[in-house]
N, CA, C and O atoms as a Tripos MOL2 file, in Angstrom:
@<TRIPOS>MOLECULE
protein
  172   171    43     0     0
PROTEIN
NO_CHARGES

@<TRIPOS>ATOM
      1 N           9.2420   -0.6030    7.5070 N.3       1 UNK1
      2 CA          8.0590   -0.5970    6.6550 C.3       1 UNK1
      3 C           8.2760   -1.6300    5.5540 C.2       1 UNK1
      4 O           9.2250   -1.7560    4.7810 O.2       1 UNK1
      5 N           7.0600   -2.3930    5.6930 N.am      2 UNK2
      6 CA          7.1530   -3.4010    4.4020 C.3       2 UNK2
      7 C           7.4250   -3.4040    2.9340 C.2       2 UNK2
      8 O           7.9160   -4.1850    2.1180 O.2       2 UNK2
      9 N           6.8140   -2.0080    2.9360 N.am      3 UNK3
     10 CA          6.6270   -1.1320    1.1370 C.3       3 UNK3
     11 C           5.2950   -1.0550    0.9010 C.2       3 UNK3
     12 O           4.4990   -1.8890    1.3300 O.2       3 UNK3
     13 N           4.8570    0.3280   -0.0570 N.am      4 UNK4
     14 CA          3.3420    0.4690    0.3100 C.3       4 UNK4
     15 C           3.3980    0.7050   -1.8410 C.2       4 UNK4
     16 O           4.1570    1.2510   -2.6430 O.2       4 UNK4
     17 N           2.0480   -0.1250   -1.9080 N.am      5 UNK5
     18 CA          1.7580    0.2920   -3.5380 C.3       5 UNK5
     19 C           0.5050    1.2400   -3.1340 C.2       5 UNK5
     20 O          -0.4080    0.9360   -2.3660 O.2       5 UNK5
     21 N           0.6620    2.3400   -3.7650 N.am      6 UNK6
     22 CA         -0.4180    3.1110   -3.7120 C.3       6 UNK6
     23 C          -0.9390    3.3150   -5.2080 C.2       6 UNK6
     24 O          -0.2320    3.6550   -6.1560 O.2       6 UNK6
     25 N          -2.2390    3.0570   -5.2420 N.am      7 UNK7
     26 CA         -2.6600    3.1530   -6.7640 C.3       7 UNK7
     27 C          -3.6820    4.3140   -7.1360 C.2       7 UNK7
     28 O          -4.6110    4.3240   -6.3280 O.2       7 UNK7
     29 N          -3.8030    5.4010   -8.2190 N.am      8 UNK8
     30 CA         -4.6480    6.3820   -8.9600 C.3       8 UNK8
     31 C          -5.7100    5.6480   -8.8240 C.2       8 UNK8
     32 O          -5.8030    4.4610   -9.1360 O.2       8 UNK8
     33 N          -6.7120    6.4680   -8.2620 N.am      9 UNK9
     34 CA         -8.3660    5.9540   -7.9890 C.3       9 UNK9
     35 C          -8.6400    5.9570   -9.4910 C.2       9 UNK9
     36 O          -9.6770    5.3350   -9.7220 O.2       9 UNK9
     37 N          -7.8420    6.6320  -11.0070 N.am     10 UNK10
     38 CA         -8.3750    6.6310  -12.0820 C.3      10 UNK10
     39 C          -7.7660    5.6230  -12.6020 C.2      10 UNK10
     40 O          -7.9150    5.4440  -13.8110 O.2      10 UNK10
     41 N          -6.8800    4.6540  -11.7900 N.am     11 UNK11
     42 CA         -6.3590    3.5920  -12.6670 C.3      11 UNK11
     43 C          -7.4450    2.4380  -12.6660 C.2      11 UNK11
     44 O          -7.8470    2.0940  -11.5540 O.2      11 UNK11
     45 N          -8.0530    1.6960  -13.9590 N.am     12 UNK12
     46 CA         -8.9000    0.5840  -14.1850 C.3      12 UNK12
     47 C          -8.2720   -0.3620  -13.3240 C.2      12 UNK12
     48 O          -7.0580   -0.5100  -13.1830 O.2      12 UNK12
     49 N          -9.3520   -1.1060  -12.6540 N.am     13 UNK13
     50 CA         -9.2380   -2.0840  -11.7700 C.3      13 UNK13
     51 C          -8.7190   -3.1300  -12.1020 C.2      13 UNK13
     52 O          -7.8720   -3.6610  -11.3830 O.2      13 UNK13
     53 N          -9.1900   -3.7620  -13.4960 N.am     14 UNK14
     54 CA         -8.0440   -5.0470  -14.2090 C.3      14 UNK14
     55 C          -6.4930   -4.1290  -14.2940 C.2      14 UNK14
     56 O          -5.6650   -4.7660  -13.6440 O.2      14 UNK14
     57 N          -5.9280   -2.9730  -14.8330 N.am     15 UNK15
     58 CA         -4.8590   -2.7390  -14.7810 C.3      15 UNK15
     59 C          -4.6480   -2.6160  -13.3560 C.2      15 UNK15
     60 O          -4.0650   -3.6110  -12.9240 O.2      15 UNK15
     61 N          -4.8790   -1.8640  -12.5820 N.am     16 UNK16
     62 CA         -3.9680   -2.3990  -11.1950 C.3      16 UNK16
     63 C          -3.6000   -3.9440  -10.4770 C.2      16 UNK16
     64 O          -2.5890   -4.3060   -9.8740 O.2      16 UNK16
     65 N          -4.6570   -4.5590  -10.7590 N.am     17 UNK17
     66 CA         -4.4600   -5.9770  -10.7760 C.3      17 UNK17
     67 C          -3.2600   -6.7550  -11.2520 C.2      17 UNK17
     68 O          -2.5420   -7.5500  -10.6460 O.2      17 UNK17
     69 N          -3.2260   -6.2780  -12.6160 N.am     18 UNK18
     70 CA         -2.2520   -6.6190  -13.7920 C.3      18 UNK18
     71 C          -1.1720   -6.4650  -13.0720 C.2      18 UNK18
     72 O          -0.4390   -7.4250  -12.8340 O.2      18 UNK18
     73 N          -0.8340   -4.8140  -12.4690 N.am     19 UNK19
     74 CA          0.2920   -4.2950  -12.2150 C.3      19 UNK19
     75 C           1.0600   -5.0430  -11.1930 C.2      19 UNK19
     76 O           2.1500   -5.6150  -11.1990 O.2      19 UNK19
     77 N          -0.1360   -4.7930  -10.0650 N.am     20 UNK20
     78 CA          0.2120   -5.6290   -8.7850 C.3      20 UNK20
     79 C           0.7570   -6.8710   -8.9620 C.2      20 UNK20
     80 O           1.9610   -6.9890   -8.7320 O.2      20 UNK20
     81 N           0.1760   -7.7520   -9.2940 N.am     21 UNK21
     82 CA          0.5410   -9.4540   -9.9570 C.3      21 UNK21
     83 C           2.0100   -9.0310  -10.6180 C.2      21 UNK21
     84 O           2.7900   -9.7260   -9.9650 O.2      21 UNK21
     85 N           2.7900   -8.2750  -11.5490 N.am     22 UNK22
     86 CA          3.3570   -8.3610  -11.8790 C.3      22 UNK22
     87 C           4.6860   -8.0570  -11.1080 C.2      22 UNK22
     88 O           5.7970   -8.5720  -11.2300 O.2      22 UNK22
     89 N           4.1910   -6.9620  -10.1920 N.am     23 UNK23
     90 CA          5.3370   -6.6420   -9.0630 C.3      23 UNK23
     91 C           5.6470   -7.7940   -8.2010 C.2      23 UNK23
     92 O           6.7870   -8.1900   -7.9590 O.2      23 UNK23
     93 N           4.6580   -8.2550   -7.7980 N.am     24 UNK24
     94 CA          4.6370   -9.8520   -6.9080 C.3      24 UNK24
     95 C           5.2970  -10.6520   -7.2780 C.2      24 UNK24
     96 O           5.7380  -11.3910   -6.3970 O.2      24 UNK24
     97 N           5.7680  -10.9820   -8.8730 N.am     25 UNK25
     98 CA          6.1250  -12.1400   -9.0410 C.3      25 UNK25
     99 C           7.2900  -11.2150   -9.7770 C.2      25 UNK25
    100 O           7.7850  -11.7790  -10.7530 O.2      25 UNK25
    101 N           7.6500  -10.3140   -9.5770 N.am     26 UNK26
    102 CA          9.2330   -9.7310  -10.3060 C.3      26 UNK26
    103 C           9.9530   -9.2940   -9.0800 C.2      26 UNK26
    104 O          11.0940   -8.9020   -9.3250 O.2      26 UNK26
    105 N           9.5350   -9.2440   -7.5750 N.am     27 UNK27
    106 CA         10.1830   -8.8160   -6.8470 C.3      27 UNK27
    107 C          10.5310  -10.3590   -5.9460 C.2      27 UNK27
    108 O           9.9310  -11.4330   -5.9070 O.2      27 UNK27
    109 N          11.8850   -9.8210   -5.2310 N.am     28 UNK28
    110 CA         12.1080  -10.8680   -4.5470 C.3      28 UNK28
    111 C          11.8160   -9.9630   -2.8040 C.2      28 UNK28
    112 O          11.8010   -8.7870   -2.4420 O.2      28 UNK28
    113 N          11.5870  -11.5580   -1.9990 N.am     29 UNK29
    114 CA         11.1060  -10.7520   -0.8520 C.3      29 UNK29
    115 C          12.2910   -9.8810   -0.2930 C.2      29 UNK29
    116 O          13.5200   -9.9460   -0.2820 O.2      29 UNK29
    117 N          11.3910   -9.1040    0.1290 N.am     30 UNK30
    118 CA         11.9140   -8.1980    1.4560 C.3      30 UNK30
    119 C          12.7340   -6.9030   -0.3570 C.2      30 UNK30
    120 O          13.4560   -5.9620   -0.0290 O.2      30 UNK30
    121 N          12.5930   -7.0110   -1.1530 N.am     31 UNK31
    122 CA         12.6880   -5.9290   -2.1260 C.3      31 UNK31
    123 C          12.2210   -4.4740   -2.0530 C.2      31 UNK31
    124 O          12.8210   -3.4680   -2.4290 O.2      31 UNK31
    125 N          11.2510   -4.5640   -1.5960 N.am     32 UNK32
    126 CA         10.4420   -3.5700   -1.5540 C.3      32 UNK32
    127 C          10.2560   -2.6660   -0.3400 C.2      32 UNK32
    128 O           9.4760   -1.7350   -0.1360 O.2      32 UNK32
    129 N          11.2900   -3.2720    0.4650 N.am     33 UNK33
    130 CA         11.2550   -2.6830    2.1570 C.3      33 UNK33
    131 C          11.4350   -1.6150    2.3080 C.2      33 UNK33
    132 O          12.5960   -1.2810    2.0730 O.2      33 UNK33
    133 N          10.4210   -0.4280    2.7860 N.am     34 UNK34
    134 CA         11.1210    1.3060    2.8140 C.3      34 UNK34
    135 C          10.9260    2.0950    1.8070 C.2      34 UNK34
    136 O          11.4420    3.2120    1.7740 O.2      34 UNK34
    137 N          10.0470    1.5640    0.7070 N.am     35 UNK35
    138 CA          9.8850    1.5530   -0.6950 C.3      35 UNK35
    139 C           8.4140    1.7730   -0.8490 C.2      35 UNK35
    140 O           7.5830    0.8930   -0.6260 O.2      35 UNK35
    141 N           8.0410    3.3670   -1.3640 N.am     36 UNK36
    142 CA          6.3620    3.5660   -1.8990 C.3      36 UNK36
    143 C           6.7230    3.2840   -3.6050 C.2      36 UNK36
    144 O           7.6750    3.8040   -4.1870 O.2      36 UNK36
    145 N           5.7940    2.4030   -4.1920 N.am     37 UNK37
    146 CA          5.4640    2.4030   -5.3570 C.3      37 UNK37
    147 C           3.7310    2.9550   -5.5190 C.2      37 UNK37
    148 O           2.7160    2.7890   -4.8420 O.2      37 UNK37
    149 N           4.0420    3.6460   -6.7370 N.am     38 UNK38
    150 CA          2.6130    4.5090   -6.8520 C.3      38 UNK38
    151 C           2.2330    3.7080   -8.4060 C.2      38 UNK38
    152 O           3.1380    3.3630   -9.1650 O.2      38 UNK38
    153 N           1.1680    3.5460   -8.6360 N.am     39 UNK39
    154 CA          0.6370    3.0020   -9.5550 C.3      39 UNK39
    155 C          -0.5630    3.9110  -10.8660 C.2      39 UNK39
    156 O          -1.5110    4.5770  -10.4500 O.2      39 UNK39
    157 N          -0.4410    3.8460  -11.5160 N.am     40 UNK40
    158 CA          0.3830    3.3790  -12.7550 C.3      40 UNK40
    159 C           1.6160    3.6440  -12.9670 C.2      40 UNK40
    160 O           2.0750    4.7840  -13.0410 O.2      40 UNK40
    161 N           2.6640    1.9180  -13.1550 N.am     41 UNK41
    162 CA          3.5860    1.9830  -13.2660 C.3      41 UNK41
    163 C           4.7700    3.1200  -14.7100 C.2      41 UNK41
    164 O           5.7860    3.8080  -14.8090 O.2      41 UNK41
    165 N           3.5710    2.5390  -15.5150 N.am     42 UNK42
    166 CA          3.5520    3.5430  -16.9910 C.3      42 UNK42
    167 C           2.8020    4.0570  -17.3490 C.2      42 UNK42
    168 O           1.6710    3.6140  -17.5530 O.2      42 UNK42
    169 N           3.3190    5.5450  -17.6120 N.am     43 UNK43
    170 CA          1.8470    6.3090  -17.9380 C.3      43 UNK43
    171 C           1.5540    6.4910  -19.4450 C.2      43 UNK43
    172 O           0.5120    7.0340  -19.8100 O.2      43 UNK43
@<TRIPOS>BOND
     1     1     2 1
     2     2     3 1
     3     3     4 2
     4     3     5 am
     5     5     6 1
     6     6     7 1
     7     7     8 2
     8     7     9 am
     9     9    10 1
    10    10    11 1
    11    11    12 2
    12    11    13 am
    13    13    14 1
    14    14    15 1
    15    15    16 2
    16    15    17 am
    17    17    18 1
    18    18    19 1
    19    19    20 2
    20    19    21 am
    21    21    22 1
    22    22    23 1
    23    23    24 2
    24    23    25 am
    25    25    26 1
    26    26    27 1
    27    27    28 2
    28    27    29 am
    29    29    30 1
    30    30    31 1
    31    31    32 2
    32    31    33 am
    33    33    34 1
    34    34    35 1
    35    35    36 2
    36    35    37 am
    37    37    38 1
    38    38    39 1
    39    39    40 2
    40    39    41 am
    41    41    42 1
    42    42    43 1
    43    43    44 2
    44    43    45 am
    45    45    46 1
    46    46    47 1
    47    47    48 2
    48    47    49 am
    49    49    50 1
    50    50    51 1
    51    51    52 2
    52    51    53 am
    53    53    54 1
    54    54    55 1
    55    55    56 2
    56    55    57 am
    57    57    58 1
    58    58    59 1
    59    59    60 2
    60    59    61 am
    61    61    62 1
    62    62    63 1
    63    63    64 2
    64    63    65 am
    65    65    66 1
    66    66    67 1
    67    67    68 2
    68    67    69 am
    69    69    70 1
    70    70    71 1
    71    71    72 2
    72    71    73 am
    73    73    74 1
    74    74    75 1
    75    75    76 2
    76    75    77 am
    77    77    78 1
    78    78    79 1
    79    79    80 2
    80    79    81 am
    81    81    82 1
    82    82    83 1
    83    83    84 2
    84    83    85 am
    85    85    86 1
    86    86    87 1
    87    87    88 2
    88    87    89 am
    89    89    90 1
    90    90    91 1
    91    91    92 2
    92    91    93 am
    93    93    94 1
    94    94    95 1
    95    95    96 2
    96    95    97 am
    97    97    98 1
    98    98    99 1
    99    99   100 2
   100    99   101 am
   101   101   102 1
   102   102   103 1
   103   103   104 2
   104   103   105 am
   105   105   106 1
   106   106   107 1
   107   107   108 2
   108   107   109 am
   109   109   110 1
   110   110   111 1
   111   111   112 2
   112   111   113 am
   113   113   114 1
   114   114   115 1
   115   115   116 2
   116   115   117 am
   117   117   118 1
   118   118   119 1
   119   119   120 2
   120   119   121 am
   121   121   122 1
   122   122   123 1
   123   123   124 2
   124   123   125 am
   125   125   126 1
   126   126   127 1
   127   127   128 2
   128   127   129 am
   129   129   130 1
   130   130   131 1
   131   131   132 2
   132   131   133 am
   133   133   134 1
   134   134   135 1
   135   135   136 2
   136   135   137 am
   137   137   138 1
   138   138   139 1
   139   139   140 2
   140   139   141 am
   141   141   142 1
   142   142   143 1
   143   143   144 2
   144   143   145 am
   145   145   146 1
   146   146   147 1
   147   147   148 2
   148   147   149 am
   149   149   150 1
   150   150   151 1
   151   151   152 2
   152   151   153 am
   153   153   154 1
   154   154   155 1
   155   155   156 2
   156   155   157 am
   157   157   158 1
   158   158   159 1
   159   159   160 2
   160   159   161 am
   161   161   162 1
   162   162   163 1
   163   163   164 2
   164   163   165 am
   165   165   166 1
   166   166   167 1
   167   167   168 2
   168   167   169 am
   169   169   170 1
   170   170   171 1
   171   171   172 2
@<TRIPOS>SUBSTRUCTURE
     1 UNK1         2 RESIDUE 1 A UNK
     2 UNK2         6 RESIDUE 1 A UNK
     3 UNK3        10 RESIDUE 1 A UNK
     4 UNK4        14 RESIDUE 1 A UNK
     5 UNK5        18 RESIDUE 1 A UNK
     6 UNK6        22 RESIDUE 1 A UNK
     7 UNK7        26 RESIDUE 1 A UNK
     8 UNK8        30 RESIDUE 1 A UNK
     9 UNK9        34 RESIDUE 1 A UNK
    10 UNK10       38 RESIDUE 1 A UNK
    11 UNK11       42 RESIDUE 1 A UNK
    12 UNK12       46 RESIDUE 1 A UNK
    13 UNK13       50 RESIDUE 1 A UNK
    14 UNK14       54 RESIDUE 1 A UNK
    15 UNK15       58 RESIDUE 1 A UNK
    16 UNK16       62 RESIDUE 1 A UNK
    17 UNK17       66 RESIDUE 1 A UNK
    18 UNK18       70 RESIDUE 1 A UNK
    19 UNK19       74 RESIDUE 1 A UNK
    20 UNK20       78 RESIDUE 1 A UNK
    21 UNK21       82 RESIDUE 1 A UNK
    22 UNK22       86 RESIDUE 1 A UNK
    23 UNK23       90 RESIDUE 1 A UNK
    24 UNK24       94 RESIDUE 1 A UNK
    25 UNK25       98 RESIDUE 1 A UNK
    26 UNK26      102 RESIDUE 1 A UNK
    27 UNK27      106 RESIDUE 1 A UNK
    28 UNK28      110 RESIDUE 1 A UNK
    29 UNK29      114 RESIDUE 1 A UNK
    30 UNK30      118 RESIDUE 1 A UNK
    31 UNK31      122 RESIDUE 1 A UNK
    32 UNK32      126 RESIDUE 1 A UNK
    33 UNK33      130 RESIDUE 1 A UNK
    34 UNK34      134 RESIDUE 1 A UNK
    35 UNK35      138 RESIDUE 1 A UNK
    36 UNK36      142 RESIDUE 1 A UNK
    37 UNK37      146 RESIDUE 1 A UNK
    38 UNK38      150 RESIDUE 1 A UNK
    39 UNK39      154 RESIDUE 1 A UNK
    40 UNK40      158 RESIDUE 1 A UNK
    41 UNK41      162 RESIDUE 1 A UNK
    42 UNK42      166 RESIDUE 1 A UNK
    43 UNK43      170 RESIDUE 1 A UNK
């Protein structure tokens, strides 16, 4: 499995955006392999 971000239907759409973009460019590939991240990162 690649890694799955699953995000709160109550999280604002610019913040998941935000979040996402930020995981993208802080992870290196293949990081995230086997790996659920749930979103919001901070609550």
């Amino acid at each position: 499995m690649p890694g799955v971000i699953e995000v709160n239907r109550k999280v604002p759409i610019g913040t998941a955006i935000e979040e996402i973009l930020f995981i993208a460019e802080s992870c290196e590939h293949g990081e995230l392999e086997g790996q659920i991240l749930y979103l919001p990162l901070l609550k």
